[in-house]
PAFIRO-482620 format. One line per 8 residues: for each residue x, y, z of N, C-alpha, C, O. Coordinates in pm, whole numbers, plus 50000, padded with zeros to 5 digits. Each point is the difference from the previous one (the first is absolute). Layout:
BEGIN
X/Y/Z/X/Y/Z/X/Y/Z/X/Y/Z ~ ...
***
This chain:
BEGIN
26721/06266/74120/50041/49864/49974/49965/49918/50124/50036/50053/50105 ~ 49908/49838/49907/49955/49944/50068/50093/49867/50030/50073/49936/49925 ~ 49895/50047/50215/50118/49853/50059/50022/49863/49901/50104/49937/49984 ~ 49791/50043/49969/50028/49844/49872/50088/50074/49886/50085/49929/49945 ~ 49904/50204/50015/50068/50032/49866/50127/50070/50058/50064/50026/49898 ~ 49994/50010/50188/50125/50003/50044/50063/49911/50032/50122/50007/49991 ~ 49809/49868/50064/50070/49842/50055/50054/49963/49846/50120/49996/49975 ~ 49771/49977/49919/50013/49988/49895/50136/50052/49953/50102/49931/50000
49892/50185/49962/50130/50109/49956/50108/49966/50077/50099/50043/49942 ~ 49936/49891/50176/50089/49932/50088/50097/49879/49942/50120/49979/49982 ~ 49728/49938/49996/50029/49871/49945/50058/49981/49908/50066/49898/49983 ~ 49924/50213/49919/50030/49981/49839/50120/50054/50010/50076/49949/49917 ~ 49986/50153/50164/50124/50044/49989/50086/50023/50116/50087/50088/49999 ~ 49890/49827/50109/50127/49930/50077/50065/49925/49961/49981/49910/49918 ~ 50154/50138/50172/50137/49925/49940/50037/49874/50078/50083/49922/49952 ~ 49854/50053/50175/49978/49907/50069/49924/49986/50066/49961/50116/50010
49954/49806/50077/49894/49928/50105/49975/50123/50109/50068/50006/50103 ~ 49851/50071/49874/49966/50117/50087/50075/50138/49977/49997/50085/50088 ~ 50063/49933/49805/50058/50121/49992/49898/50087/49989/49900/49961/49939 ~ 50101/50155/50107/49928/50123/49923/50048/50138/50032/49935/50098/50035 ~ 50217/49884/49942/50030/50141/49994/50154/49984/49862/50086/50088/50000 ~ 49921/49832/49931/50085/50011/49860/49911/50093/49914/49882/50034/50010 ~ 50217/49993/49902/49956/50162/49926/49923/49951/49930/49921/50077/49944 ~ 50069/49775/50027/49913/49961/49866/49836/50033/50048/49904/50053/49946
50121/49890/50174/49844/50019/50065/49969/50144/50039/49881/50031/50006 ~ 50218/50067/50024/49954/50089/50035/50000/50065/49883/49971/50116/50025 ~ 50052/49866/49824/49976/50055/49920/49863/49985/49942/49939/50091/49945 ~ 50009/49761/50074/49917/49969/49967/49844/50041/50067/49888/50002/49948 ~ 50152/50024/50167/49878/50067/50103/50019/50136/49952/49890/50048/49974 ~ 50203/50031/50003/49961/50168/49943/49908/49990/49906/49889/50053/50001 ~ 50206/49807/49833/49903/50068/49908/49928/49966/50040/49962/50101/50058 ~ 49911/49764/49988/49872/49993/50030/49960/50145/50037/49937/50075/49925
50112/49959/50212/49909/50156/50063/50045/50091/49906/49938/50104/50026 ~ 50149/49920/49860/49996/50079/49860/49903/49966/49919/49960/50107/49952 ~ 49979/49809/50005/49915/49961/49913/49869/50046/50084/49920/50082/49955 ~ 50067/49861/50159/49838/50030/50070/50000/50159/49991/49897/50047/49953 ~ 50231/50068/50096/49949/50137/49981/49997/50044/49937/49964/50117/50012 ~ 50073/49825/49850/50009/50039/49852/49857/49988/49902/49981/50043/49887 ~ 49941/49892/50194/49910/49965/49990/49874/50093/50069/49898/50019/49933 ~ 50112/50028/50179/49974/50046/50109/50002/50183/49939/49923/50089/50035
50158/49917/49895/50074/50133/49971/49919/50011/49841/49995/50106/49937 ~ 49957/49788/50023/49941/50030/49838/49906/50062/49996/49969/50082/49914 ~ 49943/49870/50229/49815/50070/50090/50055/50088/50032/49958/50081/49916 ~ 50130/49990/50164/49972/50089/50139/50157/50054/49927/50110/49965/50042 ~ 49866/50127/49838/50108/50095/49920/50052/50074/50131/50119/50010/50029 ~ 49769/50044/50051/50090/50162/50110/50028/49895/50123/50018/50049/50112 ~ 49984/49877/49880/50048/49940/50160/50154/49971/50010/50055/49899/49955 ~ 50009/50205/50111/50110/50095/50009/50078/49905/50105/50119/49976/49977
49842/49988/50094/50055/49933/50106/50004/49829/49987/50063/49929/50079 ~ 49866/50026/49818/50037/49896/49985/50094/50000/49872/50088/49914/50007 ~ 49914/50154/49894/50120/50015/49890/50126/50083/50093/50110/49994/49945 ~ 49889/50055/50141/50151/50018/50100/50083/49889/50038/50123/49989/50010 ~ 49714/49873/50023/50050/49902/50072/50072/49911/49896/50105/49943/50028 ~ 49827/50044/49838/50040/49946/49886/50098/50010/49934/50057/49898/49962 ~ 49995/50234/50003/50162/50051/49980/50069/49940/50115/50092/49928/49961 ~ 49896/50076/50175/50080/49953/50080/50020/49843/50010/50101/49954/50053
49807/49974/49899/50008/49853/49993/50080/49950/49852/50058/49892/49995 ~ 49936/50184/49906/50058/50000/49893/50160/49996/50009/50074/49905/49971 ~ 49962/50227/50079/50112/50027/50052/50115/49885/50102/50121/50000/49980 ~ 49826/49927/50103/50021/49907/50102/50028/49904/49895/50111/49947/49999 ~ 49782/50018/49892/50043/49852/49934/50113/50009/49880/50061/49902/49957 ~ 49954/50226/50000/50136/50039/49959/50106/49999/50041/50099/49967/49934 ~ 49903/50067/50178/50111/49995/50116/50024/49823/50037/50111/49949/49983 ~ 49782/49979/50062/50044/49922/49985/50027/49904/49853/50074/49909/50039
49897/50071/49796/50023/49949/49940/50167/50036/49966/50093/49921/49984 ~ 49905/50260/50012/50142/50000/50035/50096/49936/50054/50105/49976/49940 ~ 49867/49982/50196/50106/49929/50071/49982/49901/49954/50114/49955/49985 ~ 49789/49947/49965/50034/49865/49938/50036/49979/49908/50048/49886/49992 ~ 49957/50202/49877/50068/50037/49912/50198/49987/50044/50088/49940/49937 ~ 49920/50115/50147/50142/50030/50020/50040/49850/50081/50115/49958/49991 ~ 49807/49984/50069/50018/49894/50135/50001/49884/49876/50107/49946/49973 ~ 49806/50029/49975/49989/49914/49886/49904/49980/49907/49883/49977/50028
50163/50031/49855/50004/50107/49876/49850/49844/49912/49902/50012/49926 ~ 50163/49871/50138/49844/49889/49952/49936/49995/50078/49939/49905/49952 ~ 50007/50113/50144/49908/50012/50123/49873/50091/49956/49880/49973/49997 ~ 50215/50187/49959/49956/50076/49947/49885/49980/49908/49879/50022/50000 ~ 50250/49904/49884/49865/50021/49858/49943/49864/50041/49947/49965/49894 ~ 50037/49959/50173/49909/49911/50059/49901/50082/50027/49896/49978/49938 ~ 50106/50126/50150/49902/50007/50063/49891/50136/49906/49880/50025/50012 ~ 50195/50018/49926/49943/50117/49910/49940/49934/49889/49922/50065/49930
50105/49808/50042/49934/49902/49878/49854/50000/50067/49911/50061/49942 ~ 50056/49857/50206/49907/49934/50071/49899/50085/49996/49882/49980/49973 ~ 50201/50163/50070/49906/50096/50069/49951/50068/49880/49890/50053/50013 ~ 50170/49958/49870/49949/50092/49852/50027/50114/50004/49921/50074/49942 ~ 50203/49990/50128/50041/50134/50019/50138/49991/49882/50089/49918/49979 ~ 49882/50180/49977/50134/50063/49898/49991/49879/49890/50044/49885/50003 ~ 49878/50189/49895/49998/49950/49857/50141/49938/49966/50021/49953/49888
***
């Protein structure tokens, strides 16, 4: 992911004027780098070490939708609408 498409991913889901560490954004920077190795992973089936890295980035954005789930419960499906996660 490159510096304009992370500024981007910033812009669209800060909660105020320079934030970039609310869960919305940091949810939103996993899935991006979920989607690019998912992608990444469709070519290169045996590449072992980047599907390690992929379960582990998966994992993290669970953990955090979890806590926003519990912290606040419209934030949440705000942000799971935007992003197109969970039918």
């Amino acid at each position: 992911m490159d510096k304009t498409k992370k500024q981007e991913i910033i812009r669209d889901y800060e909660q105020h004027e320079g934030d970039t560490g609310s869960t919305e954004v940091q949810v939103a920077l996993l899935t991006e780098r979920i989607n690019q190795l998912t992608g990444h992973m469709v070519a290169n089936r045996h590449d072992y070490g980047t599907q390690r890295g992929l379960l582990k980035l998966v994992i993290q954005r669970r953990r955090l939708l979890s806590y926003l789930s519990k912290e606040d419960v419209g934030r949440y499906h705000k942000l799971i609408k935007s992003l197109g996660l969970r039918k």
